[in-house]
Every structure is written in C-alpha cells, then in structure tokens.
CHARMM internal coordinates of N, CA and C (Angstrom, degrees):
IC EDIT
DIST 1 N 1 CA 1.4660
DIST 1 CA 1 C 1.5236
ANGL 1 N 1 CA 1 C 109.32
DIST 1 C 2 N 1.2185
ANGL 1 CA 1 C 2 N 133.68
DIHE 1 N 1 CA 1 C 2 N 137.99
DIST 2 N 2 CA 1.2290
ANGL 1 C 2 N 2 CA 159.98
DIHE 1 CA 1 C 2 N 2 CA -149.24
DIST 2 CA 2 C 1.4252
ANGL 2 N 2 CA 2 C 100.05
DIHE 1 C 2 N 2 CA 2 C -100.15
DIST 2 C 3 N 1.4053
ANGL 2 CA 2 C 3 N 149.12
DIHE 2 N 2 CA 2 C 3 N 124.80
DIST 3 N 3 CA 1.4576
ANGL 2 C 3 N 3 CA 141.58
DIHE 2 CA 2 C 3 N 3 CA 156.70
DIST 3 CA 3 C 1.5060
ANGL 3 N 3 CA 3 C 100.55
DIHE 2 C 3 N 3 CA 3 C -71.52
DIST 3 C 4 N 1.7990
ANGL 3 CA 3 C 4 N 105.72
DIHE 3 N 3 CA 3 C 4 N 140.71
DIST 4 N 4 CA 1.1717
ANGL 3 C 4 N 4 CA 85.35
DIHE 3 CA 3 C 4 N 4 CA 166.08
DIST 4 CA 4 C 1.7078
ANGL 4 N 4 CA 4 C 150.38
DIHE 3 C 4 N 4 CA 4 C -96.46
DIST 4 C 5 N 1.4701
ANGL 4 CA 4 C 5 N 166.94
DIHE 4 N 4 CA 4 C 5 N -156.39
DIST 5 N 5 CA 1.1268
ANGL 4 C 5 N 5 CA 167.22
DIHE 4 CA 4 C 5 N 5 CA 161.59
DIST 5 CA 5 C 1.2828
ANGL 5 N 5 CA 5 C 126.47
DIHE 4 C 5 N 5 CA 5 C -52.33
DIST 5 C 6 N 1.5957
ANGL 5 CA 5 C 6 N 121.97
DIHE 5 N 5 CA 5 C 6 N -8.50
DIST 6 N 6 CA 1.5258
ANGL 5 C 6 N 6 CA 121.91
DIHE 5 CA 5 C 6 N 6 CA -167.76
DIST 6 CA 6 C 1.9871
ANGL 6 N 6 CA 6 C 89.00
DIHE 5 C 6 N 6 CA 6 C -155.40
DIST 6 C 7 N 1.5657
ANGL 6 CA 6 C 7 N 79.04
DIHE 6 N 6 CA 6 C 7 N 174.75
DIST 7 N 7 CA 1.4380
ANGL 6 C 7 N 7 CA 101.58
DIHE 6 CA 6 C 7 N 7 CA -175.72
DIST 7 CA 7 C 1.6423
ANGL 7 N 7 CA 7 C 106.22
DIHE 6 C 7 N 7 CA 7 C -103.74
DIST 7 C 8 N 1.3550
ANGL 7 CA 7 C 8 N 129.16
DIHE 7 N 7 CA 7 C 8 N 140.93
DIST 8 N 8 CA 1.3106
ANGL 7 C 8 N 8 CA 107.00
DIHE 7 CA 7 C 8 N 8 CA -179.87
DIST 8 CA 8 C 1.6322
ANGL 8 N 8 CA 8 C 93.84
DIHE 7 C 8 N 8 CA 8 C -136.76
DIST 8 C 9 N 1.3375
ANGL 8 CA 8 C 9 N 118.74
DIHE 8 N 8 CA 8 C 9 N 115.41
DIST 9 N 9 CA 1.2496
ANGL 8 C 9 N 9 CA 134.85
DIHE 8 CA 8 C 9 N 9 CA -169.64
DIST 9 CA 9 C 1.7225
ANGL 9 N 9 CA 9 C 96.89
DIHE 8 C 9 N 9 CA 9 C -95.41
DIST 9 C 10 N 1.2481
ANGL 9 CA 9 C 10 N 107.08
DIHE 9 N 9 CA 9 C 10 N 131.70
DIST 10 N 10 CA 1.6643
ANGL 9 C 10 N 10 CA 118.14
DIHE 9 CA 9 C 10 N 10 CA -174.85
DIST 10 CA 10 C 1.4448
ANGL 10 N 10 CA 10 C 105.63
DIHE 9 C 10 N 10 CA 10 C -122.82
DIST 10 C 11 N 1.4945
ANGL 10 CA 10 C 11 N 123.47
DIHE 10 N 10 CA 10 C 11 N 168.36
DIST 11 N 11 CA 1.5010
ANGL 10 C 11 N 11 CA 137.86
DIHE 10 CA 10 C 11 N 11 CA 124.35
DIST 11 CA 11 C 1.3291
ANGL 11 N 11 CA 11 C 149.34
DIHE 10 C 11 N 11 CA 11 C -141.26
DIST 11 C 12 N 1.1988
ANGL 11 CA 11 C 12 N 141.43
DIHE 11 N 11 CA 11 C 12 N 146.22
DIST 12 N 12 CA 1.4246
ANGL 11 C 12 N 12 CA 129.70
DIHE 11 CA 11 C 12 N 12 CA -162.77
DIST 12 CA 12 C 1.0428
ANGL 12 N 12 CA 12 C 108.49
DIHE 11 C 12 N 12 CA 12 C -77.40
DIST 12 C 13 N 1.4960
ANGL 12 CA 12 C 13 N 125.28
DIHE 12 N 12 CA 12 C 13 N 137.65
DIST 13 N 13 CA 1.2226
ANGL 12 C 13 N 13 CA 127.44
DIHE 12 CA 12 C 13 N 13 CA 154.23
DIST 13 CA 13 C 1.5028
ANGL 13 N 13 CA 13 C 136.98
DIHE 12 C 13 N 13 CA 13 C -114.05
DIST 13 C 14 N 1.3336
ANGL 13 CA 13 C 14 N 130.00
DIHE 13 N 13 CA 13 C 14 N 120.62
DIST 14 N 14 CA 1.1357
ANGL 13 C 14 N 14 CA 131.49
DIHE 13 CA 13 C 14 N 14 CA -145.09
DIST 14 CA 14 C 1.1873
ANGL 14 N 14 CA 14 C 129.05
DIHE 13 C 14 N 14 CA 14 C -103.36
DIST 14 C 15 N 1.8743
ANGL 14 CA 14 C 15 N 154.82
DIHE 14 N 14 CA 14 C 15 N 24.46
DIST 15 N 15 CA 0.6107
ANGL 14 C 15 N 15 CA 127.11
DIHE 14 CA 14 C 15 N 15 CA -174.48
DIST 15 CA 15 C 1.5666
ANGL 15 N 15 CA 15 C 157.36
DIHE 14 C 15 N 15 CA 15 C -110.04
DIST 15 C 16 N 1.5479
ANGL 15 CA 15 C 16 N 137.74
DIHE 15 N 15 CA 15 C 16 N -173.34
DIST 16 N 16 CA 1.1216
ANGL 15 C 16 N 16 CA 149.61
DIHE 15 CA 15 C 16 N 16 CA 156.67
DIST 16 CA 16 C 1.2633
ANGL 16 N 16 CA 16 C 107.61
DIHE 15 C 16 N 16 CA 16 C -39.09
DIST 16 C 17 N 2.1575
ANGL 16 CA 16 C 17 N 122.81
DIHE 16 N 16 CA 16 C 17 N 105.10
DIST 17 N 17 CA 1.0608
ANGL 16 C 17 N 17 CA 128.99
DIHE 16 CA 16 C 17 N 17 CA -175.71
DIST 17 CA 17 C 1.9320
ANGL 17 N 17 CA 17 C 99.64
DIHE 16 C 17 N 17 CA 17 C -102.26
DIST 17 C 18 N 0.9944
ANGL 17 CA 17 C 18 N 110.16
DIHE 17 N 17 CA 17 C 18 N -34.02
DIST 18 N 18 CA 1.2770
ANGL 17 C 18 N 18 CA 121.37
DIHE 17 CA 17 C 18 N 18 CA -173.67
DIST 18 CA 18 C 1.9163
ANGL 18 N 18 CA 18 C 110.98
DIHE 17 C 18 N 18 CA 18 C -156.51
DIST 18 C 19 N 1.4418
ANGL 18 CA 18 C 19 N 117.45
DIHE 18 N 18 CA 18 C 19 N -172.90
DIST 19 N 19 CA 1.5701
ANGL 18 C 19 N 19 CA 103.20
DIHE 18 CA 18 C 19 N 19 CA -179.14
DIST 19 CA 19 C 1.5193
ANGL 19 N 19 CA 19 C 109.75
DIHE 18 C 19 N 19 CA 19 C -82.52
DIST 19 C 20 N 1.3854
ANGL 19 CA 19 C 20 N 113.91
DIHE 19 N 19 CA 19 C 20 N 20.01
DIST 20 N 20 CA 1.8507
ANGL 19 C 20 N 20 CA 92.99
DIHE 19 CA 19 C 20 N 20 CA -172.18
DIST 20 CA 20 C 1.8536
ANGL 20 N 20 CA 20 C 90.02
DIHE 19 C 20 N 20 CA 20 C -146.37
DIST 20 C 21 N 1.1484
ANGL 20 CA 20 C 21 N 94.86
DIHE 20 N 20 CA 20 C 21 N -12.77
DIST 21 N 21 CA 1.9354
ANGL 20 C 21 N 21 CA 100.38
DIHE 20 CA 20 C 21 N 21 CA 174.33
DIST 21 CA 21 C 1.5426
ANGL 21 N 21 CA 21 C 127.72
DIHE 20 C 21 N 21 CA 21 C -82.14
DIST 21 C 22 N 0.8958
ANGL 21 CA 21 C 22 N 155.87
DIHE 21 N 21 CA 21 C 22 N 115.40
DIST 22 N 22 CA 1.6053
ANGL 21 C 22 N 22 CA 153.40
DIHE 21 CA 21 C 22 N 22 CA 142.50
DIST 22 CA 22 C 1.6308
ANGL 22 N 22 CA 22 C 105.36
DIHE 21 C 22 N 22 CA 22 C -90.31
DIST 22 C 23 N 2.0095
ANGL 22 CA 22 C 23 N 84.82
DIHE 22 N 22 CA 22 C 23 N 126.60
DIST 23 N 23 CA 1.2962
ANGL 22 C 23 N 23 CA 92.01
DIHE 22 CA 22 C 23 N 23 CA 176.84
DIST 23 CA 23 C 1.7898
ANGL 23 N 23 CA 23 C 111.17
DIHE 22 C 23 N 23 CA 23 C -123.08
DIST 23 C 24 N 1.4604
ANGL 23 CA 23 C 24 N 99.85
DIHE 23 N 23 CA 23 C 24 N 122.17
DIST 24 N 24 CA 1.6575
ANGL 23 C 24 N 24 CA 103.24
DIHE 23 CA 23 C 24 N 24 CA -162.36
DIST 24 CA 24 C 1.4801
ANGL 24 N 24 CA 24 C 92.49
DIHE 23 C 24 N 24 CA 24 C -96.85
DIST 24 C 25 N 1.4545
ANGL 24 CA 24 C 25 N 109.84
DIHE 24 N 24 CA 24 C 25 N 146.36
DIST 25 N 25 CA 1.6846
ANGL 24 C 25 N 25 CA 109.63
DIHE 24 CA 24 C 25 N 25 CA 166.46
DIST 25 CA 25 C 1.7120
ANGL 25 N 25 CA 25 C 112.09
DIHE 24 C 25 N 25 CA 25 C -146.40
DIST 25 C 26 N 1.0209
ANGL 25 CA 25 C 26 N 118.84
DIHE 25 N 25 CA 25 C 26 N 126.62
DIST 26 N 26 CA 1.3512
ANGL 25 C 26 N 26 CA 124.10
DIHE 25 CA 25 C 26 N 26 CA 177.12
DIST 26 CA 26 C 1.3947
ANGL 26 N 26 CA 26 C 125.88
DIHE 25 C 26 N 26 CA 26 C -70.34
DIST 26 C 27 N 1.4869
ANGL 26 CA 26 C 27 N 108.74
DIHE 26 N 26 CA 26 C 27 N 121.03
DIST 27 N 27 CA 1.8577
ANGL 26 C 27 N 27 CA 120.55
DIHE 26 CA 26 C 27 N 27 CA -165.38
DIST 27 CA 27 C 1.4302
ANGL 27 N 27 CA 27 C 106.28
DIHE 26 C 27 N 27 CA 27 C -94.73
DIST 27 C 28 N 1.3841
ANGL 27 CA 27 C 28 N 112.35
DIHE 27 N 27 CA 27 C 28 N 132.33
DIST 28 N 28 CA 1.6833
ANGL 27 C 28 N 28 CA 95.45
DIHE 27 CA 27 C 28 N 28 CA 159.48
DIST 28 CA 28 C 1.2657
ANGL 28 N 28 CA 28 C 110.96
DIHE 27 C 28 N 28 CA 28 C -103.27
DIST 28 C 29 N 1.6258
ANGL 28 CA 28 C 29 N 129.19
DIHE 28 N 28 CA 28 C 29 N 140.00
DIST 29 N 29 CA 1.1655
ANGL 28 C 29 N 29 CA 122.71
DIHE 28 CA 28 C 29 N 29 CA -169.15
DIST 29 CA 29 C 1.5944
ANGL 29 N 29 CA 29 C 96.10
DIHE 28 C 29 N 29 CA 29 C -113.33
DIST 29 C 30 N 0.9961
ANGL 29 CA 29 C 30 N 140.79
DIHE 29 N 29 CA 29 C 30 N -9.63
DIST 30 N 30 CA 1.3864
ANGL 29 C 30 N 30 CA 138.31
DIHE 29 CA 29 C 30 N 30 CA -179.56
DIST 30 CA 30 C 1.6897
ANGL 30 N 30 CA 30 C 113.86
DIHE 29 C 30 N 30 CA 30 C 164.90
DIST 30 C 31 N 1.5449
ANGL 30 CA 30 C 31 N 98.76
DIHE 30 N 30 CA 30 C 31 N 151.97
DIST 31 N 31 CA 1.1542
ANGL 30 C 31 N 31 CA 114.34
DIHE 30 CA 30 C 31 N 31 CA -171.39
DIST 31 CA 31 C 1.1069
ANGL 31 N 31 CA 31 C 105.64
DIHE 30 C 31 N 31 CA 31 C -100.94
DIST 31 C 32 N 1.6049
ANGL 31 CA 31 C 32 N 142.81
DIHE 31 N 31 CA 31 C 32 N -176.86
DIST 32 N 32 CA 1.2846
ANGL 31 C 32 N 32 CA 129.48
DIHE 31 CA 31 C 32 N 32 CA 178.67
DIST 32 CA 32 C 1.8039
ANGL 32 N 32 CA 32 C 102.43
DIHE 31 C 32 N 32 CA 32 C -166.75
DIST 32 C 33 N 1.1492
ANGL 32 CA 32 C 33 N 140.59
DIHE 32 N 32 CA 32 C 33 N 101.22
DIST 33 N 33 CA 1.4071
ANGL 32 C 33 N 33 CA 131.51
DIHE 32 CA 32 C 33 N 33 CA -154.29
DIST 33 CA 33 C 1.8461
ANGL 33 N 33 CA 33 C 100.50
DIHE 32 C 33 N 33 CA 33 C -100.21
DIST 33 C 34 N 1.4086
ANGL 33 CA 33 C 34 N 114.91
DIHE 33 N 33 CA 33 C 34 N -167.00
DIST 34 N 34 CA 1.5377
ANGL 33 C 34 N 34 CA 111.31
DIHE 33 CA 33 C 34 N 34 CA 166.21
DIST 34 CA 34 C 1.4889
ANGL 34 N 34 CA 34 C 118.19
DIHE 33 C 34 N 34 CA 34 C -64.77
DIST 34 C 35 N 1.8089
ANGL 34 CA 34 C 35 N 100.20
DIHE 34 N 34 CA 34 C 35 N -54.81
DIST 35 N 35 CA 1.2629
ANGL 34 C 35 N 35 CA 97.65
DIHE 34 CA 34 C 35 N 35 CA -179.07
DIST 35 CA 35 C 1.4260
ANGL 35 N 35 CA 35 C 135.62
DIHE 34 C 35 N 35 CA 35 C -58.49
DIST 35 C 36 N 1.3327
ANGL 35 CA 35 C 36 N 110.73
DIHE 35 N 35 CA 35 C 36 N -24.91
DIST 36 N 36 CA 1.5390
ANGL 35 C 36 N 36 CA 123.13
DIHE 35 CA 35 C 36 N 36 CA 159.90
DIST 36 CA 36 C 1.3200
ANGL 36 N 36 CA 36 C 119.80
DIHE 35 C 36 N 36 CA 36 C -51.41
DIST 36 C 37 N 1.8569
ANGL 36 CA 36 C 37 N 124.46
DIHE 36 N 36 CA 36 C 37 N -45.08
DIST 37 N 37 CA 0.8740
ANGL 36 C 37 N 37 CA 108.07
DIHE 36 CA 36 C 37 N 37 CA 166.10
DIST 37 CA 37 C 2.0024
ANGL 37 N 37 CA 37 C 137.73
DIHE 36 C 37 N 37 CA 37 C -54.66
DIST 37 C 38 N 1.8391
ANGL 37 CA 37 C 38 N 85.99
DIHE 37 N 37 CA 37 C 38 N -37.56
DIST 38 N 38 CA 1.3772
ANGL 37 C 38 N 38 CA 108.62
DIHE 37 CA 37 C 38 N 38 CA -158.34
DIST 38 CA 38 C 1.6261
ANGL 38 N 38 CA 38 C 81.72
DIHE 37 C 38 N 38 CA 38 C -66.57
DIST 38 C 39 N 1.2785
ANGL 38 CA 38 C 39 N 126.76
DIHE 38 N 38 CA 38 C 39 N -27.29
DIST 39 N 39 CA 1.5979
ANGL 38 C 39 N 39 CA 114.63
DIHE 38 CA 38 C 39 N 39 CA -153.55
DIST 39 CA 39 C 1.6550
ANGL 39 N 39 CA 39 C 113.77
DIHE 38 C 39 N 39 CA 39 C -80.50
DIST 39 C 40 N 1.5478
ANGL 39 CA 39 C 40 N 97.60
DIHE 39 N 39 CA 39 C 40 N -22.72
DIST 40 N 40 CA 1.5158
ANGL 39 C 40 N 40 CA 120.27
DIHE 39 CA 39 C 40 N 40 CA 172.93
DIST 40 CA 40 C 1.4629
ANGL 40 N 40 CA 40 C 127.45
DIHE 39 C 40 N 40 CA 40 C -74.30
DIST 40 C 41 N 1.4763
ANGL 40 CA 40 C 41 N 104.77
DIHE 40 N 40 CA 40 C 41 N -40.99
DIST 41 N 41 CA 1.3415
ANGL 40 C 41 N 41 CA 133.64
DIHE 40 CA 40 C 41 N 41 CA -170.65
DIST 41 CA 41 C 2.1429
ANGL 41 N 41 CA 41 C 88.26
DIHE 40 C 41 N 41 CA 41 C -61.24
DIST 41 C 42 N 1.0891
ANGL 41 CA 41 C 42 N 86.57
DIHE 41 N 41 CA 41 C 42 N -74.48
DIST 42 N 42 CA 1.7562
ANGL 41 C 42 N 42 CA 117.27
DIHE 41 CA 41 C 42 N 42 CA 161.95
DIST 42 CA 42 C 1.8436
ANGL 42 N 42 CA 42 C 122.90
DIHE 41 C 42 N 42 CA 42 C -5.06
DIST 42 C 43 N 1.5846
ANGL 42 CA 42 C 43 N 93.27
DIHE 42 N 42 CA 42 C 43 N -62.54
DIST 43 N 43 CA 1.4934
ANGL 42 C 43 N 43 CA 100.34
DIHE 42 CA 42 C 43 N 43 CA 179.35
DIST 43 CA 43 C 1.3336
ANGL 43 N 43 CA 43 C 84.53
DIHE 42 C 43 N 43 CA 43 C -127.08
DIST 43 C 44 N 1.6228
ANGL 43 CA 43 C 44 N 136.01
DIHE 43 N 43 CA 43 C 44 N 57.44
DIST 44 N 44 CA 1.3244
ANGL 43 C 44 N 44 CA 112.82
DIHE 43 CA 43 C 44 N 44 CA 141.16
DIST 44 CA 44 C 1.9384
ANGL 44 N 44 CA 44 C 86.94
DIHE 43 C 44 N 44 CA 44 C -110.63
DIST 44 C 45 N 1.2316
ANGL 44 CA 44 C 45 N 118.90
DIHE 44 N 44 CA 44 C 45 N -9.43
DIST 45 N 45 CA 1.2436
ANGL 44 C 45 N 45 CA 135.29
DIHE 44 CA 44 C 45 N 45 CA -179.28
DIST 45 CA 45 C 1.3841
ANGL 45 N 45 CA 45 C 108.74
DIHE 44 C 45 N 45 CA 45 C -72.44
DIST 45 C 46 N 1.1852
ANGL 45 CA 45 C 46 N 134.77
DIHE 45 N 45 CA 45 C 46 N -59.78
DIST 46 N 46 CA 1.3132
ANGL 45 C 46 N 46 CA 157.30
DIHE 45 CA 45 C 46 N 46 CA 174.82
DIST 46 CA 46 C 1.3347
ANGL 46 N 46 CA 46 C 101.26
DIHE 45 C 46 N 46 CA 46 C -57.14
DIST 46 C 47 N 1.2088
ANGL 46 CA 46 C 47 N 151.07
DIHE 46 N 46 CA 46 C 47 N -35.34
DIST 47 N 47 CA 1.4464
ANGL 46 C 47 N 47 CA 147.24
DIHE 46 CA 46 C 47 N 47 CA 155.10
DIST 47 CA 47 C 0.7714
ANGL 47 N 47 CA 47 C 117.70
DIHE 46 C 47 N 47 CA 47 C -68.29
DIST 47 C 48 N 1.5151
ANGL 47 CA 47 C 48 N 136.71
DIHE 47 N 47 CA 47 C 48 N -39.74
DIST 48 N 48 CA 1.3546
ANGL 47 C 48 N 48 CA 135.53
DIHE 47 CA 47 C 48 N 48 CA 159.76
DIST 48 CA 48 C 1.6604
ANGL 48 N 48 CA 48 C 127.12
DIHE 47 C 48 N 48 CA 48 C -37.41
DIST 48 C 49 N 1.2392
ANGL 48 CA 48 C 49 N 84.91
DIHE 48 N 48 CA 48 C 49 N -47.56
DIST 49 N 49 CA 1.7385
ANGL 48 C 49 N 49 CA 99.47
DIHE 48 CA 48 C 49 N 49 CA 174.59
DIST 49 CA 49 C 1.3530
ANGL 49 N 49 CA 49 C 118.09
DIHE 48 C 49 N 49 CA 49 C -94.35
DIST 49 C 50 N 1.3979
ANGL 49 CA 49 C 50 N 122.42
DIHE 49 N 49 CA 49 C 50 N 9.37
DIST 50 N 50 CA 1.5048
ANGL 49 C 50 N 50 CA 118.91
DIHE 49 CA 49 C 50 N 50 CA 166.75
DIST 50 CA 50 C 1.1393
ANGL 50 N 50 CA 50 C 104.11
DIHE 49 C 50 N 50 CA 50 C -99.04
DIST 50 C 51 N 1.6165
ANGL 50 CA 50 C 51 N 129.35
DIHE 50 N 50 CA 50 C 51 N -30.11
DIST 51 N 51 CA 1.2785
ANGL 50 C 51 N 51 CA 133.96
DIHE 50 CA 50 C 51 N 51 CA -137.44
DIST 51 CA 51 C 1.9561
ANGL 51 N 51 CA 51 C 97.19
DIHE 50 C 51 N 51 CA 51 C -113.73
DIST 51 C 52 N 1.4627
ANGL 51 CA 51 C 52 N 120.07
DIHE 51 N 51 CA 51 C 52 N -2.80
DIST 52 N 52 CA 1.3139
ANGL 51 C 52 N 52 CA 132.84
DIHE 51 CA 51 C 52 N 52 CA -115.13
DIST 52 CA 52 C 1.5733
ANGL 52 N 52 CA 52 C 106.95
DIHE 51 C 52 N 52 CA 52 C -40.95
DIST 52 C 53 N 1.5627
ANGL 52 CA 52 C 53 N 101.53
DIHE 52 N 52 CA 52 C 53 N 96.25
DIST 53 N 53 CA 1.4435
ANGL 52 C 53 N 53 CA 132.99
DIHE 52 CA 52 C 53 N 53 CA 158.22
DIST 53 CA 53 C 1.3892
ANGL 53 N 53 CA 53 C 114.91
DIHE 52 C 53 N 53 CA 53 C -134.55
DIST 53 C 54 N 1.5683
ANGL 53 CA 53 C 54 N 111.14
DIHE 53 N 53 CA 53 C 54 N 150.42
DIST 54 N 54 CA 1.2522
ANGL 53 C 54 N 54 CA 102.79
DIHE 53 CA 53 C 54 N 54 CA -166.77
DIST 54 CA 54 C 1.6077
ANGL 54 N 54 CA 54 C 107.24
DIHE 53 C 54 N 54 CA 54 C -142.58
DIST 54 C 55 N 1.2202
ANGL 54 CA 54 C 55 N 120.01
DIHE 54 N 54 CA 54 C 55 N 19.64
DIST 55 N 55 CA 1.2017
ANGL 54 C 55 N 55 CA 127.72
DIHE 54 CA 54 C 55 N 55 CA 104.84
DIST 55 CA 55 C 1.8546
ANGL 55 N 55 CA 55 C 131.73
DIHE 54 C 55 N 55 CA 55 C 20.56
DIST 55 C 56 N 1.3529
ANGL 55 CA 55 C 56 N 121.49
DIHE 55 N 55 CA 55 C 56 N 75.44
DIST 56 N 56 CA 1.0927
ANGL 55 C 56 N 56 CA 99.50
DIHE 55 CA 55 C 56 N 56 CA -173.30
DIST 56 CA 56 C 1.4305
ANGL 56 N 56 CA 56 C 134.77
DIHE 55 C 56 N 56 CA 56 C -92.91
DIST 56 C 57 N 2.1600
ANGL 56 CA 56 C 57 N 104.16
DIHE 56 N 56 CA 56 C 57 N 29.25
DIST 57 N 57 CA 1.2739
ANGL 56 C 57 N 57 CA 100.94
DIHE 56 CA 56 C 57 N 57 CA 166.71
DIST 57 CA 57 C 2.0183
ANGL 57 N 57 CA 57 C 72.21
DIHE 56 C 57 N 57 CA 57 C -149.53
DIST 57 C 58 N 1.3514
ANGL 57 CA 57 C 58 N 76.67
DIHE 57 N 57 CA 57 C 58 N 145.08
DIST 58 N 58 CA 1.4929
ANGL 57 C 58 N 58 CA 96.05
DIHE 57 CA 57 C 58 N 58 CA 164.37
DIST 58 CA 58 C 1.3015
ANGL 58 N 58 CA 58 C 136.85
DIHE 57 C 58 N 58 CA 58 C -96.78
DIST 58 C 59 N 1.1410
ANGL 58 CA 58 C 59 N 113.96
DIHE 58 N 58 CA 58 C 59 N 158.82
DIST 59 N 59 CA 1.9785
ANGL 58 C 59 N 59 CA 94.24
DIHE 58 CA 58 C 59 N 59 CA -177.65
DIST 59 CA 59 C 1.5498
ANGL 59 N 59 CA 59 C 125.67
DIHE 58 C 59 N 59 CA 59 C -57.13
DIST 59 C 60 N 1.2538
ANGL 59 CA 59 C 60 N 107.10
DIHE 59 N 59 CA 59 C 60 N -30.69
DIST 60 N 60 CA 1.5309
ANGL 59 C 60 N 60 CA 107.17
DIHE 59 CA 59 C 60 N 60 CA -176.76
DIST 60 CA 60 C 1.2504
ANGL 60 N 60 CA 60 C 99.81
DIHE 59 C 60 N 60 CA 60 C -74.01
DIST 60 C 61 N 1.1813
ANGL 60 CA 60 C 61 N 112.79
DIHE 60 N 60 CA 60 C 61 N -19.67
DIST 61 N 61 CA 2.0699
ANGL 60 C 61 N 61 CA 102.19
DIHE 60 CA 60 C 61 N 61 CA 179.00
DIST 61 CA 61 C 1.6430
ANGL 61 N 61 CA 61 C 113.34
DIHE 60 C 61 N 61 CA 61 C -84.04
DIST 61 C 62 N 1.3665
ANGL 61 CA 61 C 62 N 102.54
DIHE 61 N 61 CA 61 C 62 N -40.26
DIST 62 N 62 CA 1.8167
ANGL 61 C 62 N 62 CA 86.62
DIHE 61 CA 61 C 62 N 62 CA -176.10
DIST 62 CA 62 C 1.2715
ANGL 62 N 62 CA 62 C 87.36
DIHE 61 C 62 N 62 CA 62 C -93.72
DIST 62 C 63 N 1.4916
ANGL 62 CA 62 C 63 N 150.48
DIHE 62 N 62 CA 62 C 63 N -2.89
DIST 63 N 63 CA 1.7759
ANGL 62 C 63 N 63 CA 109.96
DIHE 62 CA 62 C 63 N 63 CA 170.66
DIST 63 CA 63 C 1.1480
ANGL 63 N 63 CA 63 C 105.58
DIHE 62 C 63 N 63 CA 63 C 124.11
DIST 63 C 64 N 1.3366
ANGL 63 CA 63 C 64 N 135.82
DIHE 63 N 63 CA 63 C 64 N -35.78
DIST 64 N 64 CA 1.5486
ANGL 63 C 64 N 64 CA 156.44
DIHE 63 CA 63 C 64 N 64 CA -170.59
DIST 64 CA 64 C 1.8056
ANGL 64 N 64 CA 64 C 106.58
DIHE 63 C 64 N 64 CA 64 C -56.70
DIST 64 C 65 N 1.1722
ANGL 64 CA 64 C 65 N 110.65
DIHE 64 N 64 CA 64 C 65 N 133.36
DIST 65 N 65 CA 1.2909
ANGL 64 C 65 N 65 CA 97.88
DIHE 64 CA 64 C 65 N 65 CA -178.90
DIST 65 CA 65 C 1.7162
ANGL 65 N 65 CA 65 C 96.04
DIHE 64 C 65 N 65 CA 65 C -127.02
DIST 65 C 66 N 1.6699
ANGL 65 CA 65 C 66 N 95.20
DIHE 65 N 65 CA 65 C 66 N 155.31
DIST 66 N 66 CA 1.5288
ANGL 65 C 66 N 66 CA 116.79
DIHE 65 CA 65 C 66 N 66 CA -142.17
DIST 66 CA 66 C 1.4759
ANGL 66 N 66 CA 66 C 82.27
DIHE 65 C 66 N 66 CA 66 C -111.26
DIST 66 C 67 N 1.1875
ANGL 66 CA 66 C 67 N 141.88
DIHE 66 N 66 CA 66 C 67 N -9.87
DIST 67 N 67 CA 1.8110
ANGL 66 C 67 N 67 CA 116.74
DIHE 66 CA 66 C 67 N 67 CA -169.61
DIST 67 CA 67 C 1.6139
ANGL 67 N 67 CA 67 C 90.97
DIHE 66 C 67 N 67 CA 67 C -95.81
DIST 67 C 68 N 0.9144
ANGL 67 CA 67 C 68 N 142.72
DIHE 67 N 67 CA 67 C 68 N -2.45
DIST 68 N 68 CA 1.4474
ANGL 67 C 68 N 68 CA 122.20
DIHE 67 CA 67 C 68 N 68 CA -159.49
DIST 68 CA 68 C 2.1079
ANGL 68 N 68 CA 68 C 104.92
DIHE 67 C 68 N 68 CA 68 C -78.36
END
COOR INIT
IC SEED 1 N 1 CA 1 C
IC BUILD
C-alpha cells in the first residue's frame, strides 16, 4: 500500500439531533501537499537568512512586541 501525497487535517463534529440521537460528521479543515510543505520550509528559510535570526518563530508571529 502506497502512503498518500498530502496531509489531510480533519475534525469531529458532534451534534444533539434529538434527546436520544448524536449526530457525528467528519470536517475537512485543510489539505496540505509536498509542495506546500517544500514552499514553507523554503521561505521560512529565506527569512531566516535575510533577517539573520534563527529563531523559529518570530515576534510578529507569536504576538510579542519588540519596542518595549
């Protein structure tokens, strides 16, 4: 058997159809392929080396603010 080419990120959803029913249904919230990764991997790389920090979250990403 073959793995397949992408990532497929899910979630359950659960609800109250009546008082004795649960109705579950499966969400897809996003797909995610190689090249998506490679494209990320890519320019999270390329910022690294413009910015040269290496750091693998930056302030503007978690929220943190840098003038204080």
């Amino acid at each position: 058997m073959q793995n397949p080419h992408y990532l497929k990120d899910e979630s359950l959803n659960q609800s109250i159809t009546d008082k004795s029913t649960i109705e579950t249904k499966q969400i897809v919230i996003g797909i995610v392929t190689r090249i998506d990764l490679i494209n990320f991997i890519t320019n999270e790389e390329e910022q690294k080396s413009r910015s040269g920090t290496h750091s693998p979250i930056s302030p503007e990403k978690n929220g943190s603010d840098t003038d204080e």
